[in-house]
C-alpha positions in Angstrom: 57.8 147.3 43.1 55.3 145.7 40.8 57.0 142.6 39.5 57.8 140.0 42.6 61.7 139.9 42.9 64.4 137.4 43.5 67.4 136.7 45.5 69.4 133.6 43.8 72.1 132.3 44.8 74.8 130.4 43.5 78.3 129.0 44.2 81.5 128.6 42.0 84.8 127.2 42.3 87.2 130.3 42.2 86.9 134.5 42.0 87.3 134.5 37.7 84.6 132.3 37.4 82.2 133.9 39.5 83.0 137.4 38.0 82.9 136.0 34.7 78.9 134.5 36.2 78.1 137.8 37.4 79.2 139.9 34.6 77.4 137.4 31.7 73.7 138.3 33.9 74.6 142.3 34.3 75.8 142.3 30.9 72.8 140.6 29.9 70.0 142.6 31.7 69.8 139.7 33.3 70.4 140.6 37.4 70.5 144.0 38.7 73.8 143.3 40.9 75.6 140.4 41.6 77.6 140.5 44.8 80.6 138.2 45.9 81.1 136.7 48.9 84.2 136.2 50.3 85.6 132.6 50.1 82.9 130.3 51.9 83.1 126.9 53.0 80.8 124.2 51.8 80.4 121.1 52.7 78.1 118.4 51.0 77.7 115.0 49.8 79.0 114.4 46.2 78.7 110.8 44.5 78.5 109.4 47.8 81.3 111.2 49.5 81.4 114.2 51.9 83.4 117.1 49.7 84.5 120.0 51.4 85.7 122.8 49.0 86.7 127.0 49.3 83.7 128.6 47.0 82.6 132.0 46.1 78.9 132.8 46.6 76.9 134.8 44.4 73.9 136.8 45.4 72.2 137.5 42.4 69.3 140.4 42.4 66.7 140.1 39.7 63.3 139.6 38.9 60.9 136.4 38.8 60.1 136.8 35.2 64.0 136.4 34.7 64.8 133.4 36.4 64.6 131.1 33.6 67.1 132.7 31.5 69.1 133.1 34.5 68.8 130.4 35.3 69.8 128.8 31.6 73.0 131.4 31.5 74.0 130.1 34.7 73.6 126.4 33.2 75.3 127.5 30.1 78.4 129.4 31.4 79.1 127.5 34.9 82.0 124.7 35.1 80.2 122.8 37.7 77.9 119.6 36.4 75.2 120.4 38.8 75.2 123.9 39.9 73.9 125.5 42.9 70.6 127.7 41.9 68.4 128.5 44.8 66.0 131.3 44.2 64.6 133.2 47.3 61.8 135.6 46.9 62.5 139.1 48.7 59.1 140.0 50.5 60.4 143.3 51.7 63.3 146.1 51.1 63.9 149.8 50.5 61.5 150.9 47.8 64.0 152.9 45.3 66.3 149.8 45.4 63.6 147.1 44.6 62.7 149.6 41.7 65.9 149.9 41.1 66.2 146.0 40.5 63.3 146.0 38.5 64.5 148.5 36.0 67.8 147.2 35.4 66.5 143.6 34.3 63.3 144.9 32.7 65.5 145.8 29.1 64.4 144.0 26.5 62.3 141.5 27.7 
């Protein structure tokens, strides 16, 4: 693995939109694999109230040198006003997979 990788992940409302989210970055070059979670819980403060709402996490594999056009796809195509982006860099993992990662998102860059 020669360019540093990234683990982002995101929420969205319901199961269409978050394979709609995930096939936009694969289709795109733009993540490697995007994997669903099953409904989570989350629990925040919106406008000054405590929300609590069902949501499907994405964990989105890609590379550092794509985060910003994830990142504006992800802006673009999500419903949400202020969507959850979190990037996490992956220090370590099995070799042929980080390649793997890297290869996928490395198309016409």
């Amino acid at each position: 693995m020669s360019t540093p990788l990234l683990l982002i992940l995101c929420t969205a409302p319901d199961r269409k939109t978050a394979l709609s989210l995930s096939r936009a970055l694969v289709e795109q070059d733009l993540a490697a694999c995007v994997n669903l979670t099953a409904p989570v819980t989350s629990v925040y403060r919106w406008q000054e109230q405590i929300e609590q709402s069902d949501e499907i996490l994405l964990l989105i594999k890609t590379t550092k040198k794509r985060y910003r056009e994830v990142e504006s796809t992800l802006r673009t195509l999500h419903p949400y006003e202020l969507p959850e982006i979190i990037a996490v860099p992956v220090e370590q993992g099995l070799d042929g997979y980080l390649d793997w990662v890297e290869r996928c998102t490395n198309k016409e860059i």
